[in-house]
Structure formats: structure tokens, C-alpha cells
N, C-alpha and C positions, 0 to 999 in steps of 0.2 A: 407738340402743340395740341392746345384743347382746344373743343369745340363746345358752344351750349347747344347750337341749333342745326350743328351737322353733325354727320358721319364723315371718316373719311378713310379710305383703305389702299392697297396697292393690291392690284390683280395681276401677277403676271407682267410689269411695265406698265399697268396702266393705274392711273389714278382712277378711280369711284368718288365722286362729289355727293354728298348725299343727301340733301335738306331734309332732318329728320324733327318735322313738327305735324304729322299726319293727323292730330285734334283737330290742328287749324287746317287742312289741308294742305299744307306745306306754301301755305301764306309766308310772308317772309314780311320782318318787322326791320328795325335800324340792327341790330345783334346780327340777323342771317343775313345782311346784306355785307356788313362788315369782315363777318367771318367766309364768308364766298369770294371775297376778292381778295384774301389772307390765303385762303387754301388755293384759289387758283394761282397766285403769284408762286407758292409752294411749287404746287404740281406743275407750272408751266416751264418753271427756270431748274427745274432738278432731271440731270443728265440721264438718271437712271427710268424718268417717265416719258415713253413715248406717245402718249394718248390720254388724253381727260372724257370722264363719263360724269354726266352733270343728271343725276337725278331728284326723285323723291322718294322718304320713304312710304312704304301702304299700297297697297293696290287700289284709293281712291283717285288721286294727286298727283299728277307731277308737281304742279305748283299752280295755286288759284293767283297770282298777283300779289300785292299789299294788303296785311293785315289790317282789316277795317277796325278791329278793333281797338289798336294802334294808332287810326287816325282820326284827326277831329281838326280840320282845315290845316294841318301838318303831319307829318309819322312822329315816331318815337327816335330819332336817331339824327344824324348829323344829313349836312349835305343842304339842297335849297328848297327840297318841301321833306324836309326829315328824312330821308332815303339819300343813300348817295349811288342814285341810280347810274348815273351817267359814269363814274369810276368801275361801275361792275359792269355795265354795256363794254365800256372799251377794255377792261379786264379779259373779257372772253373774245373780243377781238384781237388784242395787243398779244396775249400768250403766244409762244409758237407753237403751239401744240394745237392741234385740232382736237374743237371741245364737243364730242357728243352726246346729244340729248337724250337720253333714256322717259321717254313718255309712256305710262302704265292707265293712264288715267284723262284725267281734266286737267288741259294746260289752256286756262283762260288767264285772260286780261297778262296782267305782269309777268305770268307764266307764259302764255302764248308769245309774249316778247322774247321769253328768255328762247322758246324754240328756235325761233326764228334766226335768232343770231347767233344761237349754237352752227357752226362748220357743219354737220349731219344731225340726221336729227331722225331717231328712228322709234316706230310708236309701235302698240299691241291694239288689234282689232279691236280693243277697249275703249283705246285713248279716244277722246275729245277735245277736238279746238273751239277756239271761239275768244271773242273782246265780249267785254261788258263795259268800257269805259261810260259811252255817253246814258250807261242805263243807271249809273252809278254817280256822275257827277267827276267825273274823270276822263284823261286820256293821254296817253303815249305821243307828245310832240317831236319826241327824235326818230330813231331807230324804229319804235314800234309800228309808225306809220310808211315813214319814208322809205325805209328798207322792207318792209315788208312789200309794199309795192313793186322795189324790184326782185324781190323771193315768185309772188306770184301773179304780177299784171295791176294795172291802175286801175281797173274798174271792179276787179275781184278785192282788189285790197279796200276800194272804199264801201264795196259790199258787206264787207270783213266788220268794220268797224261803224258804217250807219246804220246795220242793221242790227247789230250784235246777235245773230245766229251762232248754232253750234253745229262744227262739222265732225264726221268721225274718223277713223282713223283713213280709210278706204277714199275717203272725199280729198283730208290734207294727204294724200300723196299723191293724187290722181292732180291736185293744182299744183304742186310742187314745195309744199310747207314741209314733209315728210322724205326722205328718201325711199323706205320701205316700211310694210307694214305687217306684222307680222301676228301670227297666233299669239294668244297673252302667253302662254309656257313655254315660247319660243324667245320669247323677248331678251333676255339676259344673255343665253348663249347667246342670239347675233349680234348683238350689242357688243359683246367682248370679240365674237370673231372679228369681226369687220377691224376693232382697236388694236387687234392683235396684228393683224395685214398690215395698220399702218405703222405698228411699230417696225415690221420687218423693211419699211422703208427708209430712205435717205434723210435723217433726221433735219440735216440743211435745207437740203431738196424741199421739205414740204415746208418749213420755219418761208422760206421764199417765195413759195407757190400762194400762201394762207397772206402772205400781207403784199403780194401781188393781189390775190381777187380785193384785198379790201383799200387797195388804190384809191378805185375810184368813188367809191364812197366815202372816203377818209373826212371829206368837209363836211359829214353829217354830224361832227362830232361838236362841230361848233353850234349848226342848227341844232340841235341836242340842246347845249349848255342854254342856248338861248329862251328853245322852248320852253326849260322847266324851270327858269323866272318867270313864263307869261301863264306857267301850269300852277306856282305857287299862288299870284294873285289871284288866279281863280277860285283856286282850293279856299282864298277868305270871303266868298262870295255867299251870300244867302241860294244861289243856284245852285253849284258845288254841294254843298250844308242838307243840302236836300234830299240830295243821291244818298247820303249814308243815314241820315235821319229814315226816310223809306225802306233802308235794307233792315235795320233796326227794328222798326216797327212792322216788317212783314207789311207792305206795303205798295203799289205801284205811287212812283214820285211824281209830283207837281212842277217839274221843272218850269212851264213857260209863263208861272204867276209870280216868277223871282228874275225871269230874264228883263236885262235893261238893255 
């Protein structure tokens, strides 16, 4: 199987996911969202992997979100605002494998999502969180909001995203975004030990445990679907239109002269 916009490798039992678009910061367009729910399906349902490793390439990225370049009140690709986000959200939920985060970098907006609902999620004293949606004309109506708040508290999470601050590596695991954080030259080895520990577990055992925790969240998927009909008609809005017109022009945006 090819990829245009991954890597993809086996370490040991473990799959490497590897969004290899480090120009854009490993922005991801209709192509890498495509091929991320291709290779996770791969790596999830194949007997000989006991562990997914969801990175980026570069040492600037894990993944900045959607390719703005890509969008213009839709992405480039299938799904209900050009992304078929919600297919790659329950992708890395549905796998039995526990899918870990490898953050080197800045995991903002779409990326910060992706942490989030990565099963572990392990950074380099490098790494950078943070949302940019409402600075941008955007936002995460399923998972990026809703689970996030249960990741780490309903007032930190609305901090999260009304503010759009940036935290580092030391701050998300000190809230719980993070499990550990580590040296950047450390980062890879633990990332594979920790995958390695779970492959010597109960392949069952954990396929059980991973769709045990996601129980009770399971109905977000429907709020998900819903949201991103009320995120598309947004996206055709002269407000929306704004956020990426100012990123564009190097700009701070005018949102409240377009709000009705």
C-alpha cells in the first residue's frame, strides 16, 4: 500500500503512522485524512501489530490541524466540510489497538484534536499545545471539545479553546493532555518502549479494556456528525471567511463586523 502524505513502517509489532508533510507542518488536507484511516484500519485489524504510533514528520509538527491552504469555506476532499473528520476521529477510537501520540512539536487546532484522542499521548519538552479555532474562524464541535473536557476538566477545556493559548509540553501533562513528557532525544525510545510493554500484553484484554473506556462516550459520535453540519454552514459564512482571509494576509481578523 502507498502512501502520498504518510510514512508508514513496522517497528518491532508496532506500527509508525507518520504524517509526512513537514512544509505544511503536517497540516493534513482530504489525501492525509484519507490515507490515515486506510493505514489505521491496516495497522488496527493486522494480528501481527500490537501498538499504533500516530506521528509527524520534522521536528517542528506533530500536526498543526487543516490545511488552510486547502480550504476556502470547504477542504479539498470528501466528507461534510471536505475532511472526513469524523471517520478518522472514530478510526482511532474503533481500532483495538491503542493508538499513541508521538508529539515532537506543535500539536495545535486539528492536531491538538488528534492528541487528545490518541489512547496515550506522549510529548518532548518541545512539544506545544494549543486550539486556534475561534482565532481562525473555526472549531472542533465533537470530540475536540467535548472529550476534551473529559481529558482535562470543563473550565480548563473552555480555557483551552476561548482563549487559544499555547501550553508546553510540562503544562499538558501536568492537566492530563499528556501522559509523560520527556527530553526531545528521549522521545522515540519511550514512545516505542511504553508500545513495546503493550504489545507484551493480552491482545484481547486490551481490544476490551480501550472500547470499555470509550463506552461512555460512544454518543459523541453522533454529536460529532451533527456538529460538523452546523461547522459546514458556518465555514459559508463571511465570519468563518475572515479567519482565513487574516491568516492570509498576516493579519489580526475582524470577526465581529461579519457576525449576525
Amino acid at each position: 500500500m502507498t502512501y502520498q502524505d504518510l510514512l508508514y513502517e513496522i517497528r518491532n509489532g508496532v506500527a509508525w503512522i507518520t504524517i509526512n508533510r513537514p512544509e505544511k507542518m503536517n497540516a493534513f488536507r482530504g489525501t492525509t485524512c484519507n490515507e490515515l484511516i486506510r493505514a489505521l484500519h491496516k495497522a488496527g485489524y493486522d494480528r501481527e501489530i500490537g501498538a499504533i504510533v500516530l506521528a509527524g514528520a520534522g521536528d517542528r509538527a506533530f500536526c498543526t490541524g487543516g490545511d488552510q491552504s486547502a480550504h476556502d469555506g470547504n477542504y479539498d476532499g470528501r466528507g461534510t466540510i471536505g475532511l472526513p473528520m469524523e471517520e478518522l476521529h472514530q478510526a482511532i477510537r474503533d481500532v483495538p489497538k491503542p493508538v499513541i501520540a508521538r508529539v515532537q512539536g506543535y500539536a495545535i487546532g486539528g492536531g491538538n484534536v488528534l492528541a487528545t484522542l490518541c489512547d496515550l499521548t506522549i510529548c518532548s519538552e518541545k512539544a506545544v499545545f494549543g486550539q486556534v479555532g475561534p482565532k481562525m474562524g473555526s472549531v472542533d464541535p465533537g470530540y475536540g471539545t467535548a472529550f476534551l473536557a473529559r481529558i482535562v476538566g470543563e473550565k480548563k477545556a473552555r480555557e483551552i479553546w476561548y482563549l487559544c493559548r499555547r501550553y508546553s509540553g510540562r503544562e499538558a501533562m501536568a492537566m492530563g493532555l499528556a501522559n509523560i513528557c520527556v527530553p526531545h532525544e528521549e522521545l522515540d525510545a519511550t514512545v516505542q518502549q511504553w508500545a513495546e510493554e503493550i504489545c507484551e500484553r493480552s491482545p484481547s484484554a486490551i481490544a476490551i479494556a480501550k472500547r470499555s473506556f470509550n463506552m461512555d462516550t460512544a454518543h459523541q459520535a453522533g454529536i460529532a456528525g451533527m456538529g460538523m453540519y452546523a461547522l459546514k454552514l458556518y465555514y459559508d459564512t463571511e465570519e468563518s471567511r475572515e479567519g482565513v482571509r487574516a491568516l492570509q494576509e498576516k493579519r489580526k481578523p475582524q470577526f465581529r463586523k461579519y457576525a449576525k
